[in-house]
Structure formats: C-alpha cells, structure tokens
N, C-alpha and C positions, 0 to 999 in steps of 0.2 A: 971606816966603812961608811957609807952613803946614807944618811938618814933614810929609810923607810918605813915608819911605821903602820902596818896596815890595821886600818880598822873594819871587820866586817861586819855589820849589821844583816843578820839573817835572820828576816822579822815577817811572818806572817803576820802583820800586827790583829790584837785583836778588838778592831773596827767593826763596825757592823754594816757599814760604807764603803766595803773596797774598791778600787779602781775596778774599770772595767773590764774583760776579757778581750783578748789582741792576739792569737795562736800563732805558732812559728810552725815550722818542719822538722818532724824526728821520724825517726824509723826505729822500730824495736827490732831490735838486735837478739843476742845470743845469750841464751841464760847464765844468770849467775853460779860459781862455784860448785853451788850444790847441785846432786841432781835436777832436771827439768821440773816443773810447778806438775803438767801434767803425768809425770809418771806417779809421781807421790800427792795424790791432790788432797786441800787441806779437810781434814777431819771433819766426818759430817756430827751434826750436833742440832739444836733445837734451841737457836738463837734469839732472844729478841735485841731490839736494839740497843737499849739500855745495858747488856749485858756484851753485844758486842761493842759499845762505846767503851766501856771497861776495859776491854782487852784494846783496845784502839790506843785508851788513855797510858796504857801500861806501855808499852811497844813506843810512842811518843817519849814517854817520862827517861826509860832505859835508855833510850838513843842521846837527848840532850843532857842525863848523868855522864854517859861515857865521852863524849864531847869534850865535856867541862873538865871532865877529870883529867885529860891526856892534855888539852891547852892548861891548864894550869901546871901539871909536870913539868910540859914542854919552856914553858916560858921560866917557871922555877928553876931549872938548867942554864939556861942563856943569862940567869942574874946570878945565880951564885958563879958562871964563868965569867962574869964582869960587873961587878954589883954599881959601877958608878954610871953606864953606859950602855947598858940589855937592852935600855926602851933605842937606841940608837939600830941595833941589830935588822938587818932586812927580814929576819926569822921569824922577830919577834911578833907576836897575833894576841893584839885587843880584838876579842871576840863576843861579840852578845851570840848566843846561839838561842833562840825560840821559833825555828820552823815549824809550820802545823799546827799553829797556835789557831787557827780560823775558829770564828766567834759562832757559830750556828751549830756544830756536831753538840757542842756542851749543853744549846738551850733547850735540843733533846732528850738530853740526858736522862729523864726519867721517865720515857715511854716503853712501858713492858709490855703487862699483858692486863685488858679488862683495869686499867688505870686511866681511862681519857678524861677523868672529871682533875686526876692528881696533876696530869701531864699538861694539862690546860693552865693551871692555878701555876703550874711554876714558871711555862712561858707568858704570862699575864705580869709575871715578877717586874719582866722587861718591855714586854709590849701590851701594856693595860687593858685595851679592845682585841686580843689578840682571839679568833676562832678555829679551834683544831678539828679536824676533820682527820678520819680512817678511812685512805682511798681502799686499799685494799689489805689482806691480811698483812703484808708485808713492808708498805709503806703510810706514813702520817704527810697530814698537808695544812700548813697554819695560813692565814692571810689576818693581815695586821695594817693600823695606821700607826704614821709618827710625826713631829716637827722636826725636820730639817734647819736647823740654827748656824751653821755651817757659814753662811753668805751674811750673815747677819741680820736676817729678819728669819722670821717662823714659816717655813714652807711644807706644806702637807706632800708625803709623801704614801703614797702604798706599797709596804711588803709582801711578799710571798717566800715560803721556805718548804720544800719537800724534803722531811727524814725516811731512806729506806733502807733495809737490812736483808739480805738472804740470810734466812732462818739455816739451810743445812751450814753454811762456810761462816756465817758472823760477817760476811762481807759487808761494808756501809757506805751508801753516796748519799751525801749532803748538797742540795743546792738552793741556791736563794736570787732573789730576784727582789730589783726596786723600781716600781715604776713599768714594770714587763722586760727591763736588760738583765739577766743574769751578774752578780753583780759576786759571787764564791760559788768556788765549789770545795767538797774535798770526797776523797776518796780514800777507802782504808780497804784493799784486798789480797785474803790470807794465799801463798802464791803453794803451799806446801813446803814439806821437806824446812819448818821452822822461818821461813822467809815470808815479810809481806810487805806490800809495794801502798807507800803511802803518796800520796796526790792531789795537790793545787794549784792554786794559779800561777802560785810564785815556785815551787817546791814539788821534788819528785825526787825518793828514793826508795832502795832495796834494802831491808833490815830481815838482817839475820836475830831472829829474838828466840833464845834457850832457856830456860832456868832462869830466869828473868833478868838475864844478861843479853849484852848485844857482845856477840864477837867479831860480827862482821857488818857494812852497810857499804851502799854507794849512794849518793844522796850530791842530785844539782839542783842550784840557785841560780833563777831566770836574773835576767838584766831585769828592775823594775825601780826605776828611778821616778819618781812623780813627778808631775809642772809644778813649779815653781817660779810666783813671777815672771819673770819675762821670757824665764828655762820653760819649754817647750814636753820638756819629760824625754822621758825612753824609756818606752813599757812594751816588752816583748815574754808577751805570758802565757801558760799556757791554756788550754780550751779542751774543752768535751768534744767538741769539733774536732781538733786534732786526733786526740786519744780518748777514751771509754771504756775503761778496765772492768766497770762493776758488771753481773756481777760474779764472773771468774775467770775474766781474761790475763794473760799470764804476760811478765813484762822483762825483758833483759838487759844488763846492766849495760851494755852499749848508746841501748837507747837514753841513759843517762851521763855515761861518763863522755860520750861521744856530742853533746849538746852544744851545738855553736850559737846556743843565744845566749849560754851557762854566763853568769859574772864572775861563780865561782863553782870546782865541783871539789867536794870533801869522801873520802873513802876511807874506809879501816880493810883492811884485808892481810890476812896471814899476821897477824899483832901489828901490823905495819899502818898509820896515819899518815896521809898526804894529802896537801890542800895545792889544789891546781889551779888556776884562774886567770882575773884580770883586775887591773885596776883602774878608777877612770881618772882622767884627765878635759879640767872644763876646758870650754870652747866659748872664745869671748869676742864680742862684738866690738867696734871702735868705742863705746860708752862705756866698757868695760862691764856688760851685764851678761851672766851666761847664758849661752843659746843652745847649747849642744853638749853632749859628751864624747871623746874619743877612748875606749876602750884598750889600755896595751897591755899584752900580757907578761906576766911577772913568772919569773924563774919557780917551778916547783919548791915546796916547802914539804919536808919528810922531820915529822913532830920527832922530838925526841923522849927518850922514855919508855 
C-alpha cells in the first residue's frame, strides 16, 4: 500500500502572539443529535468566571482524553495487524490533538468574586505592568505592555484582553488585542441538553459532555498554515465577524462538519470516530522555495475500536 502517513497537528498553540483573524463563510445549519439548545436551555446558575473557566477546562480535558484514547486504539490495531509496516498504512494517524489550547481564558483564571487585588497579582505573573479593570459586573478588562523579541530587537508592544462570563449559563468570551488588532478570541457556550459549542480562531466544535465523559463531538480545523520564508502562508480563520455565539446563541453541527475552509473535520458519533479531511501539497517555485499550498482531499478514515 502507498506510503501515507498523515500527520495532524491540531494546535491552538499556546502563544500569546496569534496570527491574525482572516473569516471565511459558514452558515449554521441544523442542530446536533440532541434535542435543539433552545428547547432544553442550559441551566441557569450564578456563575463567575473562574468557575465557569472550570467547567470550560473540564469539557476541553474530556474531549482531548477521548481523542487520544481512540487514536491510540485505533493505531494499536493496524500494528498488532502488521507490526513491521503499520506506520506504512494510509490509516495510520500520528496525531498531536491540543485544540483550545488559547493562552488568555487561563490568565483569567482566578477572577471570582471581590478578588481584583488576587486576580491582578496572578496576571502581573505574566504581564508585570499589567492593570485590571471591572467594566461591569459580568466582564474584566487588563491593558498591559511587553517586548516583542520576535524580529530580533526589543519592540514595545501594547496589549489588551477582555474576560466575560454570563452569570446565569457559565457562558465565557475571551478576547485579546495587540497594538488595537484582535489578535484570539475563544468562546465557550453551554448549548443545553449536555452539549457546548466551543470556538476559535483555528477550531470550532460541538461536545457532548455527560458525567465527565464525551460520547459525542463534531469538531473542525480551519486551514491555518503560517508564512514561512519565502511560503506566503494560508490562514483562513475564523472571526467574531463571521459568527458570535456568546452569550447564548445556539450552533449546528452542519455549520461545522459542512466547512469548506475545514483542513480537517474529526466527529464521534453513535461510538463511531471518523477523521475527514485534506491534506497539503507544497507548491514550488523554479528555485524550489514553497509559495503556495494545494489542498487534496484524502479518503475518509473510520478509527477502529
């Protein structure tokens, strides 16, 4: 069989420098399995952020356990049926899974309640001048300087970072700015009926989170390839512009699995894992330096296990 070995890096890395926002076209489609978000809407409660970044973090952790668990399965099959030759398999998935990973919902982490002296001293952890401000009961707002070492001299930059939470749902939007460009966002909202629609620049899925299992998700990976030398990049991401879930608009799995900017889309459904995608293909100039990427898509992979 055909060498294929695919590697997917599905890496919200966590930079505090993202690329910038670039939105494509989706349409939100038709709800997931479960009942609709709004028939069952998620339980009201008396949230702070801290409390629902907890639940944020849980709901993340469960989704990249079950992931790892099933590609490992999955691939553990395909070597005990050919132990000299598995990694040869077009099946076979070397896979980092860390989506969601965005470096700012964390630096919140300890904004509760009548805490702004604590909540200050732990983002000062990271950004030494950093000044938190209570716009209002439901959201925090830091503005921070930093060195830029990047280019290889020291360039002063200004941040900005807005934490908010809806108190009744635990819903949470993170956004951050450098220089006044929006530079992450992420979004965590609970959709009801045990389902919640997590959202970034790179990443956008539907988990099913129970008893602190995922039985179910659909979850796509934008094309977001960076420049690179003389490589030009392909960053097709998404944007608040585009979509703006918080904080209790309801999202359907179409508008994820259906993504034609997707590089990859991953789903559990009915015990069933399937990874759908593309994979790229450089584009090279007479000097042999990449310019470009062509994207083809690769035959369905249905995990086994």
């Amino acid at each position: 069989m055909q060498r294929k070995v695919l590697l997917l890096l599905i890496c919200a890395a966590f930079l505090l420098l993202p690329a910038g926002c670039a939105g494509g076209q989706s349409t939100v489609g038709e709800e997931p399995t479960a009942a609709p978000a709004e028939e069952t809407p998620a339980p009201a409660g008396d949230y702070t952020y801290a409390e629902a970044y907890m639940r944020y973090l849980s709901v993340c952790s469960a989704l990249r356990d079950t992931v790892d668990r099933r590609v490992e399965t999955h691939n553990a099959i395909l070597k005990s049926r050919d132990p000299d030759s598995y990694y040869m398999n077009s099946d076979y998935l070397m896979l980092v899974y860390v989506p969601f990973s965005t470096a700012y919902p964390a630096l919140g982490s300890a904004l509760g309640r009548d805490n702004r002296t604590a909540a200050e001293n732990a983002l000062r952890e990271t950004f030494p001048d950093a000044a938190l401000t209570q716009l209002d009961e439901d959201s925090w707002q830091a503005v921070y300087t930093y060195l830029d070492k990047t280019s290889g001299e020291e360039v002063p930059r200004q941040g900005k970072c807005v934490w908010e939470c809806d108190r009744g749902t635990g819903a949470i939007r993170v956004r951050a700015w450098l220089d006044g460009e929006m530079t992450e966002f992420t979004e965590f909202v609970p959709q009801g009926n045990d389902m919640y629609l997590l959202y970034t620049m790179t990443d956008k899925a539907l988990v099913r989170f129970t008893d602190g299992e995922v039985p179910a998700f659909w979850h796509a990976h934008r094309i977001s390839e960076p420049p690179m030398d003389a490589f030009a990049g392909d960053m097709r991401l998404c944007s608040l512009e585009e979509k703006d879930f918080y904080p209790s608009a309801s999202a359907g799995v179409s508008w994820i699995t259906g993504d034609k900017d997707a590089q990859f889309v991953l789903t559990l459904e009915n015990s069933v894992m399937t990874y759908t995608g593309k994979i790229g293909q450089d584009i090279l100039n007479k000097d042999g330096e990449r310019t470009s990427v062509q994207w083809l898509d690769i035959e369905p992979i249905t995990l086994l296990g």
